[in-house]
Structure formats: structure tokens, C-alpha cells
KEKE-3310 file (N, C-alpha, C; in steps of 0.2 Angstrom, whole numbers, plus 5000, padded with zeros to 4 digits):
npx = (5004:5002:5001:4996:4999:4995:4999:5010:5021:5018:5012:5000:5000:5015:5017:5009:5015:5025:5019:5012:5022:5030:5019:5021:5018:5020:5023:5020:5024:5015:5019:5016:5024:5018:5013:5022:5034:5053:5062:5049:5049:5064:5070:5066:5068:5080:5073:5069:5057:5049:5043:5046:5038:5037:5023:5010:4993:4983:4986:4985:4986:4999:4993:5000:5013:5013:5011:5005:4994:4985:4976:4972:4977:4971:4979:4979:4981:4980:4980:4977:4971:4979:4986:4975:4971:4978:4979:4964:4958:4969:4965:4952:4953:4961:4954:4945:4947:4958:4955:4948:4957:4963:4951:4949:4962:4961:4950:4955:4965:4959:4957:4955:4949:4952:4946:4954:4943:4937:4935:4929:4919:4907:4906:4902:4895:4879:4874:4881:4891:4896:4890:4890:4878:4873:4870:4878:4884:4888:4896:4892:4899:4910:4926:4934:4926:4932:4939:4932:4920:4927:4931:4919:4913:4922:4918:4906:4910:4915:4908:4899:4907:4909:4896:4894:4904:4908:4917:4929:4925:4930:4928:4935:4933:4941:4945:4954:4972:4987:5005:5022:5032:5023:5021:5028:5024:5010:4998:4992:4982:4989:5002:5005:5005:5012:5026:5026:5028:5038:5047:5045:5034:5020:5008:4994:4978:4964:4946:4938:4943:4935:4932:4928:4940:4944:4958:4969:4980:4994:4997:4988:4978:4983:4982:4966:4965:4970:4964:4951:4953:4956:4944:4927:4921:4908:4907:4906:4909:4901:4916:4919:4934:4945:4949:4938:4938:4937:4941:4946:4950:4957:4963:4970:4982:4986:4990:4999:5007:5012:5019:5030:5033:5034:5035:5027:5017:4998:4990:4976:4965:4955:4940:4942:4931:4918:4923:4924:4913:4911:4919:4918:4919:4908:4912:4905:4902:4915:4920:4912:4913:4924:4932:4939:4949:4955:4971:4981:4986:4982:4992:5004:5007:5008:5019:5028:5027:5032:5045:5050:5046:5058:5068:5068:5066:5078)
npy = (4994:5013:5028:5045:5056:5073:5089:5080:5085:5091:5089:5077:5072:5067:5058:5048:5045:5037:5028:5024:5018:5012:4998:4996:5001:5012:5029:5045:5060:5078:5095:5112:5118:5127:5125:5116:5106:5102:5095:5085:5076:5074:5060:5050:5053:5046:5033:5023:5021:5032:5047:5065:5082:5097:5108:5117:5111:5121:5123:5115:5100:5090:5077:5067:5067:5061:5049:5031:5029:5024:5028:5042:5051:5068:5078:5091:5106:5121:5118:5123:5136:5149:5147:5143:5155:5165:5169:5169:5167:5160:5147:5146:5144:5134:5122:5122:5127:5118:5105:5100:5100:5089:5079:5080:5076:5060:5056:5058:5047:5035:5033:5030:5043:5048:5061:5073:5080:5087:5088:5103:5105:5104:5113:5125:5115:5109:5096:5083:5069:5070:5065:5057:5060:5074:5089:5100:5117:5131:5145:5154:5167:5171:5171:5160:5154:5152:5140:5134:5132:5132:5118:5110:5114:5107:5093:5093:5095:5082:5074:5076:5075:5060:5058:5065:5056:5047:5046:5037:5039:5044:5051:5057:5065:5073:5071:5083:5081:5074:5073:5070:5081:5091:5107:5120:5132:5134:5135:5124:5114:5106:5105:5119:5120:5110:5116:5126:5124:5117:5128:5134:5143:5156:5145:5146:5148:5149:5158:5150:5138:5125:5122:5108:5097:5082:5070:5062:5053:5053:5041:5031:5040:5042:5024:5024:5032:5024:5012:5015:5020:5005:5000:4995:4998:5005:5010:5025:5037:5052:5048:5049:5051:5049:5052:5047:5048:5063:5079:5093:5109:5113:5103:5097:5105:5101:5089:5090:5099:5091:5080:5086:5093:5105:5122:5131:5145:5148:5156:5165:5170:5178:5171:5165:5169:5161:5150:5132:5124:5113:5098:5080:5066:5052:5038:5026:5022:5022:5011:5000:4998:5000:4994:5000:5009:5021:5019:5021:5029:5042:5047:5041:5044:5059:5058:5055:5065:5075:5073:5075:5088:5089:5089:5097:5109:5112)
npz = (5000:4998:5005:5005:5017:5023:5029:5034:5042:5054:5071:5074:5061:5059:5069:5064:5051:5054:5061:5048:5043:5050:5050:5039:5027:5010:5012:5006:5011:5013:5015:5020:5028:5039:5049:5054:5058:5051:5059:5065:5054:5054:5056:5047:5034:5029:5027:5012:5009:5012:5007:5005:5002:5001:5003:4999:5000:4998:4984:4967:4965:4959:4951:4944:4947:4959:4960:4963:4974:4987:4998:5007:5019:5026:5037:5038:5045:5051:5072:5083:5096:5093:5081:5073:5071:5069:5055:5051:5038:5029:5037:5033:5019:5018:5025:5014:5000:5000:5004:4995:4985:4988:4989:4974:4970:4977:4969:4956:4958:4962:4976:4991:5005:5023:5032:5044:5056:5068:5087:5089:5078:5087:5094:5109:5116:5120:5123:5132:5136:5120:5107:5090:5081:5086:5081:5085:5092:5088:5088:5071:5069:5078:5084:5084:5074:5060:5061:5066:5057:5046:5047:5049:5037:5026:5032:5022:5010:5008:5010:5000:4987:4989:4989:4973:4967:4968:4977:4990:5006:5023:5040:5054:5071:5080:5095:5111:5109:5114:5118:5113:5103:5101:5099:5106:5111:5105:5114:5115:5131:5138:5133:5135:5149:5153:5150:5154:5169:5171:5168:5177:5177:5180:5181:5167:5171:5162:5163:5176:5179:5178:5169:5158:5150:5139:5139:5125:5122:5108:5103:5103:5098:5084:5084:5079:5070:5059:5062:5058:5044:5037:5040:5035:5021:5019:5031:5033:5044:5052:5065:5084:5089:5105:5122:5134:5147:5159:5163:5174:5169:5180:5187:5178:5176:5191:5193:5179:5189:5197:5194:5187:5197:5198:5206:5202:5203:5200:5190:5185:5170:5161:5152:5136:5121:5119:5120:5125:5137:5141:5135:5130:5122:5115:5114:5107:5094:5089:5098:5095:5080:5076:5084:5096:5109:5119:5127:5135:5149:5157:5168:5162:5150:5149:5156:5147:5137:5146:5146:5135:5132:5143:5136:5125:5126:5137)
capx = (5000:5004:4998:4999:4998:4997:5002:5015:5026:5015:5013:4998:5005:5020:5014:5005:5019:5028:5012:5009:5030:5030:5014:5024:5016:5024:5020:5022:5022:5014:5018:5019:5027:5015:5013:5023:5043:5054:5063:5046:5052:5069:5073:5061:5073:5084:5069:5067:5049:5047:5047:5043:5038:5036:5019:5002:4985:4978:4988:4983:4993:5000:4992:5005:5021:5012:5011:4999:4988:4979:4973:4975:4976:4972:4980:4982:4976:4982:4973:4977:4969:4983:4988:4971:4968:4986:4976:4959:4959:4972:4962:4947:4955:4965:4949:4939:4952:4963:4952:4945:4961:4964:4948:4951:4966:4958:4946:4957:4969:4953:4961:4951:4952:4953:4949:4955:4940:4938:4926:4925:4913:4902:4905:4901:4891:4874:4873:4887:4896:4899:4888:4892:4872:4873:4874:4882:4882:4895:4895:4899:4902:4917:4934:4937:4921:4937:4941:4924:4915:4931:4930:4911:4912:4926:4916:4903:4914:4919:4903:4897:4913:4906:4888:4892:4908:4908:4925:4928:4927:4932:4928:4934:4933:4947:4946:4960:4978:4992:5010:5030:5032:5017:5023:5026:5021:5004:4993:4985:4984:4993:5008:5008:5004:5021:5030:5025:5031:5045:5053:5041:5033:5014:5002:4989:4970:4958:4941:4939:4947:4931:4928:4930:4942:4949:4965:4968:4987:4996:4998:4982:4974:4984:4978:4960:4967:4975:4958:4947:4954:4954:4937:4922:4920:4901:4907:4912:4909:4908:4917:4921:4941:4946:4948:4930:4942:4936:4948:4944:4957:4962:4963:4976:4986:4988:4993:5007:5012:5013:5023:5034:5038:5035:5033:5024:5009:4991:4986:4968:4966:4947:4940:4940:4925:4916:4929:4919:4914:4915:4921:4920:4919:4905:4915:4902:4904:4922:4923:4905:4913:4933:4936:4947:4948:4961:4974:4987:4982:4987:5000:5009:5004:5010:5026:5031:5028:5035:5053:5051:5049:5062:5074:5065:5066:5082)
capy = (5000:5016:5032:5051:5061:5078:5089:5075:5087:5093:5084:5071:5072:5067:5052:5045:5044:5034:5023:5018:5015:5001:4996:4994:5006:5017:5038:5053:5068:5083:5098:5120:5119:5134:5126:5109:5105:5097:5089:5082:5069:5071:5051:5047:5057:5040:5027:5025:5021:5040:5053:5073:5086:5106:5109:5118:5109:5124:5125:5110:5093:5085:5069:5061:5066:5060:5042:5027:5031:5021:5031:5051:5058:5075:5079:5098:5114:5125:5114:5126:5143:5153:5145:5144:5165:5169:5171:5166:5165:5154:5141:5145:5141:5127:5117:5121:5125:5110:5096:5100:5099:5081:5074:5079:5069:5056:5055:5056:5041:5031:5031:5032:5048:5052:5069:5074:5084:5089:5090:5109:5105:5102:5121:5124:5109:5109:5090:5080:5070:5074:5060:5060:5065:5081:5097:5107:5123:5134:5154:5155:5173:5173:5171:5154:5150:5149:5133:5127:5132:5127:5110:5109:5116:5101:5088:5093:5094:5075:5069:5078:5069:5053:5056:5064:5057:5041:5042:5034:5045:5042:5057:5057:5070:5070:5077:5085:5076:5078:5068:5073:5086:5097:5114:5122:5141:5137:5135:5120:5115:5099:5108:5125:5119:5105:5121:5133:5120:5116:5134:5137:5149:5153:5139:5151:5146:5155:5156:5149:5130:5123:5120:5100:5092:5075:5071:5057:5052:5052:5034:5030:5043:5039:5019:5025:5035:5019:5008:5019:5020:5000:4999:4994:5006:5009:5016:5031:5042:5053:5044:5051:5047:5053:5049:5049:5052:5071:5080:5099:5112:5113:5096:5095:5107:5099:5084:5091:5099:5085:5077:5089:5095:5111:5130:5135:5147:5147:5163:5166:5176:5179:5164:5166:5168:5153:5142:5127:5122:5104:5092:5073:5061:5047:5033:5021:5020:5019:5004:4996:4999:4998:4990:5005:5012:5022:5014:5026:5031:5050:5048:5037:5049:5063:5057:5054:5071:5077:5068:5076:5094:5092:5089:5104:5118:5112)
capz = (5000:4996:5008:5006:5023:5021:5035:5040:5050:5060:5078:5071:5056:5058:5071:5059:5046:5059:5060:5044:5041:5055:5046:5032:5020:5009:5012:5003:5016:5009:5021:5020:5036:5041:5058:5054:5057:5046:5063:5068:5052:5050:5056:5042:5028:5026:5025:5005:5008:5012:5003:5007:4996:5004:4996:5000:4997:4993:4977:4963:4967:4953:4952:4938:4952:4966:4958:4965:4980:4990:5004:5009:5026:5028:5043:5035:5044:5059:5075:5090:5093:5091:5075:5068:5073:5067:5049:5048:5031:5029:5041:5031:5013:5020:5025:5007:4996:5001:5006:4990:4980:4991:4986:4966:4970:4979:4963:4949:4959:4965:4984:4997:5010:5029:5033:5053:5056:5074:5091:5086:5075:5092:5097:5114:5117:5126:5123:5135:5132:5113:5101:5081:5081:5089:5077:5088:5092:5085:5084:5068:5069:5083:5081:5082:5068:5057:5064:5069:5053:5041:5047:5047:5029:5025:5031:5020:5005:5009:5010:4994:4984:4990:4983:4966:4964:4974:4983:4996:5012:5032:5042:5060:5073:5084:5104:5112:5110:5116:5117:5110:5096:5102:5099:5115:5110:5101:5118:5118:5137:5140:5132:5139:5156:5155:5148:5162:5175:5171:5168:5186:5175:5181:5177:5167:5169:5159:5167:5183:5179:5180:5160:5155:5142:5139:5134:5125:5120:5103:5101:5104:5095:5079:5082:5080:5062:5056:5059:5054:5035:5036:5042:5031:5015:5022:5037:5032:5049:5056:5073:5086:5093:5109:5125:5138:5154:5157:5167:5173:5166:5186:5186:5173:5182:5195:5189:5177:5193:5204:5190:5187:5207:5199:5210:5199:5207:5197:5188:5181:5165:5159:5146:5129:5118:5114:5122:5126:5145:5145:5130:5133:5118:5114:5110:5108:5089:5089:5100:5089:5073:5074:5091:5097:5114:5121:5133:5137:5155:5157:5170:5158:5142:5152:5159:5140:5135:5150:5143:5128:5132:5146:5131:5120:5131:5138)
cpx = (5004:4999:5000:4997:4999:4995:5006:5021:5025:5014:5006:5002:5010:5021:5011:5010:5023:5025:5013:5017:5030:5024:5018:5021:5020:5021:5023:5019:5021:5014:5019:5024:5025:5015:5016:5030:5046:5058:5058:5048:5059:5071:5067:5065:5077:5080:5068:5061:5045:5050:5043:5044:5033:5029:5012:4995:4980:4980:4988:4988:4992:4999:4998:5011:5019:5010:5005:5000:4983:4973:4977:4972:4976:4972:4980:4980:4979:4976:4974:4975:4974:4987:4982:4970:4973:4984:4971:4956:4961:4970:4954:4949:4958:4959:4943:4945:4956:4961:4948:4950:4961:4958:4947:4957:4965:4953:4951:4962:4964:4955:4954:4952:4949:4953:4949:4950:4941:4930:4924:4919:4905:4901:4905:4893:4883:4870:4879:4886:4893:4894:4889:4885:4871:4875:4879:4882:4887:4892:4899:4901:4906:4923:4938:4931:4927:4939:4934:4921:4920:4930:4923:4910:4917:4923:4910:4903:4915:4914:4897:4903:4911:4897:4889:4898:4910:4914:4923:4931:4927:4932:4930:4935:4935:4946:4952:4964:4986:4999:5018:5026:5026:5023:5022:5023:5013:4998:4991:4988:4989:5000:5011:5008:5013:5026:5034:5029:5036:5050:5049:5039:5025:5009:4997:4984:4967:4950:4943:4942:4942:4930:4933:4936:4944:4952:4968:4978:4988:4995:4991:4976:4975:4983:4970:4959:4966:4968:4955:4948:4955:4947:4932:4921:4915:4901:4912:4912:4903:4912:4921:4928:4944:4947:4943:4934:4940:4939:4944:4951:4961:4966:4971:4982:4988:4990:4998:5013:5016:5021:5029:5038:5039:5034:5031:5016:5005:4991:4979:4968:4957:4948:4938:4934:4923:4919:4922:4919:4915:4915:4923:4917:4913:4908:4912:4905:4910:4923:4919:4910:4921:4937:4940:4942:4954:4965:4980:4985:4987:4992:5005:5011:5010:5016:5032:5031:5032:5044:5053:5051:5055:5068:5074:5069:5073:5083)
cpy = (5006:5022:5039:5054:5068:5082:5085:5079:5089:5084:5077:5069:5065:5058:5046:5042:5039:5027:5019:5013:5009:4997:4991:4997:5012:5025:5043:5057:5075:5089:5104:5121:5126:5135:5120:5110:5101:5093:5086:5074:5069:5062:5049:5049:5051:5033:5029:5023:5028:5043:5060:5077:5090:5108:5109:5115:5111:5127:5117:5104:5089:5078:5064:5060:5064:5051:5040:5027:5026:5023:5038:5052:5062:5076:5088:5103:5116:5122:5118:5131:5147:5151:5146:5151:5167:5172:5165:5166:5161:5148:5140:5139:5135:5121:5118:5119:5118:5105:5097:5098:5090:5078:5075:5073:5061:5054:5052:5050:5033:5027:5034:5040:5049:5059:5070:5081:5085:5090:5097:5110:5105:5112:5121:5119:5110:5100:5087:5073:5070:5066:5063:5062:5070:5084:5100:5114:5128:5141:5157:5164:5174:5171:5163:5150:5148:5144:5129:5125:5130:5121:5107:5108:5108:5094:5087:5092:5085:5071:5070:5075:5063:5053:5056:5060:5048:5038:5042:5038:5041:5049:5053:5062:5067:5077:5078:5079:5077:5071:5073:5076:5088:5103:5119:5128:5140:5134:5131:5118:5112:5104:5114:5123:5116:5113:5124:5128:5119:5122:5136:5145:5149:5148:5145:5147:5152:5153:5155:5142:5126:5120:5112:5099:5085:5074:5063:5056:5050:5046:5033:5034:5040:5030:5019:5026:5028:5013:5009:5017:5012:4998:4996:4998:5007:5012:5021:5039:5047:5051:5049:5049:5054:5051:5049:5050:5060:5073:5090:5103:5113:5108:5093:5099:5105:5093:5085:5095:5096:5080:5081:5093:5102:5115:5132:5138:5147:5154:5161:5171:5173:5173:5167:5166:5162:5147:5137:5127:5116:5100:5084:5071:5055:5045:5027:5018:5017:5013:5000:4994:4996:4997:4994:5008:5015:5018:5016:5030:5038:5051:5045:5043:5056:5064:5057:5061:5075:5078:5075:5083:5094:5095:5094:5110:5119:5112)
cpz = (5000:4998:5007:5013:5022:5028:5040:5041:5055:5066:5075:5066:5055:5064:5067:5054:5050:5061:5056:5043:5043:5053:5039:5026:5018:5009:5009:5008:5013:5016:5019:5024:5038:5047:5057:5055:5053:5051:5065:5063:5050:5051:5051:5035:5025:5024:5016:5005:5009:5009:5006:5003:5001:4999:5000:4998:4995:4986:4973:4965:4961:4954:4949:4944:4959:4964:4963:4970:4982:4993:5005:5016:5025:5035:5042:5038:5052:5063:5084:5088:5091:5085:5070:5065:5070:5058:5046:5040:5026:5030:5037:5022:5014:5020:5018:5002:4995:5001:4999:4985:4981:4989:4980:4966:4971:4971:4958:4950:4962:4972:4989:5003:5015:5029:5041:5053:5065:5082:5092:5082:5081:5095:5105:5116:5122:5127:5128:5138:5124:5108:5094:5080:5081:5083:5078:5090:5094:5083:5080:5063:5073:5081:5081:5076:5060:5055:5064:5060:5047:5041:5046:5040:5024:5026:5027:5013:5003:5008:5002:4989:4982:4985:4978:4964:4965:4976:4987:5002:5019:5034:5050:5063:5079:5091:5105:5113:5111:5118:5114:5102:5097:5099:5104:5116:5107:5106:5120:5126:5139:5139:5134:5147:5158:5155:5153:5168:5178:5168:5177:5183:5179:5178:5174:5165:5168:5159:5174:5183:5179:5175:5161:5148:5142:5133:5131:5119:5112:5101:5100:5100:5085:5078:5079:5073:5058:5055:5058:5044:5034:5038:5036:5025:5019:5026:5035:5038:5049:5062:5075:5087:5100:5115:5131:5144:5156:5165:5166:5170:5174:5188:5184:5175:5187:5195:5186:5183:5197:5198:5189:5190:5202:5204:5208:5201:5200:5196:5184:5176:5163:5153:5139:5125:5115:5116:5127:5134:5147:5136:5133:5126:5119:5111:5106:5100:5085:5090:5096:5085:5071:5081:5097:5104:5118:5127:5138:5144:5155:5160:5166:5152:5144:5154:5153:5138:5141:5149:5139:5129:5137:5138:5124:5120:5134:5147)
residu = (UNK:UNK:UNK:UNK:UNK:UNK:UNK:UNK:UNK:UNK:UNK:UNK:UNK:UNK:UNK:UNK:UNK:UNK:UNK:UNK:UNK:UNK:UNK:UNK:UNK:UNK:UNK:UNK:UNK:UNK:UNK:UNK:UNK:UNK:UNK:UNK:UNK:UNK:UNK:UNK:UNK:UNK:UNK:UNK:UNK:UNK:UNK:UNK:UNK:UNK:UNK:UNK:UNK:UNK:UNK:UNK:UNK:UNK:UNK:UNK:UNK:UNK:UNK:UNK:UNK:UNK:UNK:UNK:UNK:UNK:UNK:UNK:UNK:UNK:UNK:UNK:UNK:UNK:UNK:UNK:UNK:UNK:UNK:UNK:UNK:UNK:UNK:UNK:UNK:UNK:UNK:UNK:UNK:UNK:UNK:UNK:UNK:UNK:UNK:UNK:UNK:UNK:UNK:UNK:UNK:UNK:UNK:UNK:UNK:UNK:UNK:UNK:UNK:UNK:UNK:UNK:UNK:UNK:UNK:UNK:UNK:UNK:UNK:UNK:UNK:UNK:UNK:UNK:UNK:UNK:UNK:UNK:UNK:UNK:UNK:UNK:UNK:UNK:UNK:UNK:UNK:UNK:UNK:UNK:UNK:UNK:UNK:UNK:UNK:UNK:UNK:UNK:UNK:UNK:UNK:UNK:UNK:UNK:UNK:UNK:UNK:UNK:UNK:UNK:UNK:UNK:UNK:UNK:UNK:UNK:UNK:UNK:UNK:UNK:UNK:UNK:UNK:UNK:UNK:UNK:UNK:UNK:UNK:UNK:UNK:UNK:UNK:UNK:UNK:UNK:UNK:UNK:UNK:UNK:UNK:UNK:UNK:UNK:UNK:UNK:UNK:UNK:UNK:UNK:UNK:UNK:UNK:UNK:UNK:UNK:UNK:UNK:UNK:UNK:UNK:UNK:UNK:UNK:UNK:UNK:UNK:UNK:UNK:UNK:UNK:UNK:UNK:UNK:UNK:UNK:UNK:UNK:UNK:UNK:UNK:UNK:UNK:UNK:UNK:UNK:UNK:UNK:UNK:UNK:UNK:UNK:UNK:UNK:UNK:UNK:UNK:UNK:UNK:UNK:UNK:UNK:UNK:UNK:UNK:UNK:UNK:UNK:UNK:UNK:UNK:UNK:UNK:UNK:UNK:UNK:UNK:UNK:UNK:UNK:UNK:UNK:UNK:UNK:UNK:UNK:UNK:UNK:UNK:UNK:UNK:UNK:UNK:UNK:UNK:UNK:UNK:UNK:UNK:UNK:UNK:UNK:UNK:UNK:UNK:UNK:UNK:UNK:UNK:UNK:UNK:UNK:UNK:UNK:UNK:UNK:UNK:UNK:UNK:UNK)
# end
């Protein structure tokens, strides 16, 4: 088999490329590096089953140079606020423009495609925990509608493909995740919390720490990617993946703290607009459908990333 990823240097990304390798699949990495690094794969640069090519998916993908295709990951789109905000227009183009170019390609190679949609599409939730039935309920005039309503818009891209065009589609919608090669500056919690801890900078909770998330670890989350795109062609999602654990934002501070025997004191800063209050995952369909259930217990998940930025930051 023979799989494109796009976005493989970003932190899923670049998981995943690593994935299918030990799988034994061969992968084209398609990456802008807008938000992605080229160390996330340099040890993949000597495998001849990989190859990488510097290249935006909002601009046409040569199908002829991009040879035989099985399967396309879209892992491709700024996935933290302060990446996606840094130019909403980018994050908009990226989910229409792009996933659209990926499934012309998808078409004209007759490969199947994964798009990494997200449980922004859920907005802030008045259903809990998160079922693939639920609308959602997304304000999509706010600043993060960007992100919510790109991805919303790209699922609907993916599933319209399939009717007129009859590719084959896998939508998953992926909860917060976290693991090595985060990027330590682009917010999300798990990462800036380890960050702050270990410089004993302030832990910063916005709101009052009360809001929910669950965290569900790299490996684990990239098992979920990988059987999914072997799943039944008729299931084509959307599925949840993620992990149902739900952890307050205090919660998790304290935890990275206790882990990391940091000093570091608590500060509070006002909550961002629209930021959800509690996110938990219905996995039911997941475990139904592709057997998968996360297995990575957070202290474990945790203590691994924890490695990883000591050796970052220094």
C-alpha cells in the first residue's frame, strides 16, 4: 500500500507517518510547514519508503508526480487557537480549498480519503458527552468560527465527493491530544501547562478552571486514524476518537504539577469567547465499529511528554 499524509510534520501528522511506516506502508508527506517542522520527520529522511515534498494543498497537486495512491490523510490545517487565529483565512482556505484539492486527487487516483475533522465542529456543546448526532452549536460569527466552521464546511465537502463522485470517504473527529512534538508556544493546554512548569513559569488558567476536556494520547489517537481507513468502505463516519476520561482544566494542572515537582503558582486570566465548557467524547461508535479504545492512562501519556519537552526547552 501506498499512503499520502498531508500535513506530515505537523505533531499528528508526523505520528502517523511513523504509524503507517511500522505498518509497512509506503508515504508521501505533503507539508507548507506553516505550523509543521521538518525535525518532527527528519529520522524518516533515510527510509526509501518515504518521501517529502514542501507543498500547500491549497495550490493543485499533481496527480502524475504524486504516483499510486491508496489512501490520503488529511491531517492539513492550523489545529490550535493561536495557530488557527494567526490568519483566519488561511484556516478557512486550507479546509475548502485544500480538502478539496485532496479529494480531486483522491478521485482522479481512485484512493480512498481520511479527513482529521475535529470536536469543534460540536462548538460549545449543550449536549454531553459529545455524540456523532449532535449538530452542535457553534458561533459562527466569533473568532474561532474559522476553525469550527472550516471544518464543518470540509466535512461537508467529503461527504458531497462521495455522493456525486463516489470516493471513498472516512471522516473522524478527533478530541483533544496531546504527546511529544506538540509545539510548545501554540497554547493548547497539556503543552503549555508542562511548559510553564517546568521553567516554574505561572500555570495560566483562563476562566475559573472549571471547564472539562479529555485528553487522549498520541499513540492512541493515531491507532483509532489507522483503523478507521481500514474499516468497512460503508462506514464512512463521522466517529468520534478521543479519549472519555474528562479532566477539569484545574485538574490538569495539577497533575502536570505534581509530575513535574514544579513551583509554579496558578494565575487566572478571563475565558476566551466561545471556548467550550466541558468536551467529553461518545466513543460508543468507535469501539462498535473499529474496536478501538484508548489505553494510554494520562500519568503514563504525560510522563512521556513530559521527557520530551524536558529535552526541547532544555
Amino acid at each position: 500500500m501506498r499512503a499520502l499524509v498531508a500535513g506530515a510534520a505537523g505533531f499528528l501528522g508526523s505520528h502517523l507517518c511513523d504509524r503507517l511506516r511500522r505498518d509497512g506502508i509506503d508515504v508521501l508527506g505533503l507539508d507548507n510547514l506553516y505550523t509543521g517542522s521538518r525535525d518532527n520527520i527528519a529520522h524518516l529522511e533515510a527510509d526509501p519508503h518515504f518521501s517529502f515534498f514542501e507543498h500547500d494543498i491549497t495550490r493543485p497537486i499533481d496527480a502524475a508526480a504524486a504516483g499510486a495512491l491508496d489512501v490520503i490523510f488529511n491531517m492539513a490545517c492550523p489545529a490550535a487557537p493561536l495557530t488557527y487565529r494567526r490568519d483566519p483565512l488561511v484556516t478557512l482556505e486550507t479546509n475548502y480549498v485544500g480538502v478539496r484539492n485532496l479529494l480531486e486527487l483522491a478521485r482522479a487516483k481512485g484512493a480512498a480519503m481520511l479527513q482529521a475533522s475535529t470536536s469543534e465542529v460540536y462548538g460549545d456543546p449543550t449536549v454531553h458527552p459529545q455524540v456523532e448526532t449532535y449538530w452542535g452549536n457553534v458561533n459562527c460569527f466569533g473568532e474561532r468560527s474559522c476553525y469550527d466552521e472550516g471544518k464543518r464546511i470540509a466535512e461537508t465537502l467529503m461527504l458531497e465527493y462521495a455522493r456525486r463522485y463516489g470516493v471513498r470517504i472516512k471522516i473522524v473527529r478527533i478530541f483533544n491530544t496531546y504527546g511529544p512534538r506538540m509545539d510548545p508556544e501554540d497554547g493548547r493546554i497539556i503543552a503549555t501547562f508542562i511548559v510553564q512548569a517546568l521553567r516554574d513559569e505561572p500555570i495560566t488558567i483562563f476562566g475559573d478552571g472549571t471547564q472539562t476536556r479529555s485528553f487522549c494520547y498520541v499513540d492512541d489517537l493515531v491507532d483509532g486514524l489507522v483503523r478507521m481507513a481500514a474499516s468497512e468502505p460503508a462506514f464512512t463516519g463521522p466517529v468520534n476518537l478521543g479519549n472519555p476520561n474528562e479532566f477539569t482544566v484545574l485538574e490538569a494542572a495539577r497533575i502536570i504539577k505534581e509530575m513535574t515537582g514544579s513551583n509554579s503558582a496558578t494565575v487566572f486570566k478571563a475565558l476566551p469567547s466561545d471556548d467550550p465548557k466541558k468536551r467529553k467524547p461518545d466513543i460508543s461508535l468507535a469501539e462498535s465499529k473499529l474496536g478501538w479504545r484508548p489505553r494510554v492512562p494520562i500519568e503514563q501519556g504525560v510522563a512521556r511528554t513530559i521527557e520530551y519537552f524536558r529535552g526541547v526547552i532544555g
